[in-house]
C-alpha positions in Angstrom: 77.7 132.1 46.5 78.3 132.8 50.5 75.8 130.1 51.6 77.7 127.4 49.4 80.8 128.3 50.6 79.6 128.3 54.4 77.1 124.9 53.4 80.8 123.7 52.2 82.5 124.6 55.8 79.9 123.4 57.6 80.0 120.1 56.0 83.9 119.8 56.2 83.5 120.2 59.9 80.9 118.1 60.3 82.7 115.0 58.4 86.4 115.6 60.4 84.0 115.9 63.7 83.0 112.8 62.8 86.1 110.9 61.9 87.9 112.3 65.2 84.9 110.8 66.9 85.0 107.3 65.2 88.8 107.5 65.7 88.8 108.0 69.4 85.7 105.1 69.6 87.8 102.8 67.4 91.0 103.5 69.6 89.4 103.2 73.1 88.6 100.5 72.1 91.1 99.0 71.3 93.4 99.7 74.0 90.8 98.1 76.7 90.3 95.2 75.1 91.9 92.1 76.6 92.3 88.4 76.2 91.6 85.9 78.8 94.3 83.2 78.1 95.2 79.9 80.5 98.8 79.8 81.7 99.6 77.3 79.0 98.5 79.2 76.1 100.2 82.1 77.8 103.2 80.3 77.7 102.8 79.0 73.7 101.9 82.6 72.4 105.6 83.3 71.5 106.2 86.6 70.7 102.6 87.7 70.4 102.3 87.2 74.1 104.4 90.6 75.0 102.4 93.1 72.8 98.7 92.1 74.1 97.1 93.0 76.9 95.7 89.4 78.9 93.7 88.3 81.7 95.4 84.9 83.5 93.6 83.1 86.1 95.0 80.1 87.9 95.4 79.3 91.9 97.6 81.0 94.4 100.2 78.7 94.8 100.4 78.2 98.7 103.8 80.3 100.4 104.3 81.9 97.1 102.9 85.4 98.2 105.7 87.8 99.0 104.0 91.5 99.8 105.5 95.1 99.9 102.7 97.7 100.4 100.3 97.1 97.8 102.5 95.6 96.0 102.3 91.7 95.4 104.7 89.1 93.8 103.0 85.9 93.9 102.6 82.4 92.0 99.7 81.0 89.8 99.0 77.7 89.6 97.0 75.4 86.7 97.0 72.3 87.4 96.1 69.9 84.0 97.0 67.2 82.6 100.7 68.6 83.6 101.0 71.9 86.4 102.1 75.1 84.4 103.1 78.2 86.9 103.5 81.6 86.3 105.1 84.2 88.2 103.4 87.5 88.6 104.1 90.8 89.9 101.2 93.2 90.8 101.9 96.9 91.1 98.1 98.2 91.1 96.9 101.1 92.9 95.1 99.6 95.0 95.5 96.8 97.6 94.9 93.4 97.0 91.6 91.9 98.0 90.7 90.3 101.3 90.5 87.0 99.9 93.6 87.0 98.3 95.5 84.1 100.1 96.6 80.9 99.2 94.9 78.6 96.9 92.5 81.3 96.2 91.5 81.4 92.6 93.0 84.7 91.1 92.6 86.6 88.0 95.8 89.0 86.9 95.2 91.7 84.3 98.2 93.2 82.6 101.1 92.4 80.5 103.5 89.9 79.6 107.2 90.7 80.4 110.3 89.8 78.7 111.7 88.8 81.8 109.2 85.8 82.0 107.3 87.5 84.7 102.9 88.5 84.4 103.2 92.2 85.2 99.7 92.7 86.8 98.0 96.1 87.3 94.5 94.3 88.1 93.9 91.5 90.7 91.1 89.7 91.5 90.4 87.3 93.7 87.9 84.8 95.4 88.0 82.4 97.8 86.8 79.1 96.7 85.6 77.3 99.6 83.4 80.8 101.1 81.1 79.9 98.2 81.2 75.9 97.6 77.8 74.1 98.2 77.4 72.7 101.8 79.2 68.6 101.8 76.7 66.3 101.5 75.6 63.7 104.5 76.9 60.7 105.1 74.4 58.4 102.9 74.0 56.0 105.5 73.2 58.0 107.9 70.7 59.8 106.0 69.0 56.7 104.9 69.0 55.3 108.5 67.5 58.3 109.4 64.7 58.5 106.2 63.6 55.0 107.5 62.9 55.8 111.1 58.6 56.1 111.1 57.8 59.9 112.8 56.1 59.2 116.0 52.4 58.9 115.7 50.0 61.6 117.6 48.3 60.8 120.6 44.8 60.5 120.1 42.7 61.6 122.8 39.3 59.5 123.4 36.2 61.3 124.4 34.5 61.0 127.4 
């Protein structure tokens, strides 16, 4: 009788174990995930928009960065069809990257306010011209050069 009461225990324990495992997996979850959304669909979630937790990129609109500490309020940019801004305010721990200037391509992670402002607690940023391919030649110049002949050896004659 003991041993299938304690087989009983020791099962009980082993299945709540388990659910307050899968619960804490489940719930982690869900509270990192995030949506990566442009400005415009941002600004046609409706109400949705306020309880998620999004990822906005656009452009640093240029004179739009106003710092305190390592605090940012700033201005992204998506330029369509039409240009869409948002306003965002980034209160992360830590400062904002080096290449965070304007008309850097940024990527705010955080919340949207009812106040109409992207509450940031994440900020990334890149400069876009540090990595752009080299411009190419002028084509002209580069054919003008391509048909020049390479001057031909000297040939030495034996004595």
């Amino acid at each position: 009788m003991q041993s299938k009461n304690q087989s009983r225990k020791i099962g009980i324990a082993i299945v709540i174990v388990l659910a307050v495992i899968s619960w804490l997996a489940i719930s982690g979850v869900r509270a990192n995930k995030s949506y990566y959304v442009t400005i415009k669909e941002l600004q046609a979630m409706g109400p949705k928009a306020y309880t998620r937790h999004l990822r906005v990129a656009g452009s640093v609109e240029p004179g739009s960065i106003q710092r305190s500490g390592t605090d940012v309020n700033f201005v992204l940019v998506e330029k369509t069809t039409t240009t869409n801004m948002l306003h965002v305010s980034y209160t992360g721990q830590d400062p904002p990257p080096d290449t965070f200037k304007d008309n850097a391509l940024a990527l705010a992670i955080g919340t949207y306010g009812h106040d109409g402002v992207f509450h940031a607690t994440q900020l990334q940023a890149k400069c876009a011209s540090k990595y752009a391919p080299a411009p190419p030649k002028n084509t002209a110049t580069a054919q003008a050069a391509a048909s020049v002949p390479a001057p031909a050896k000297a040939v030495r004659a034996a004595d």
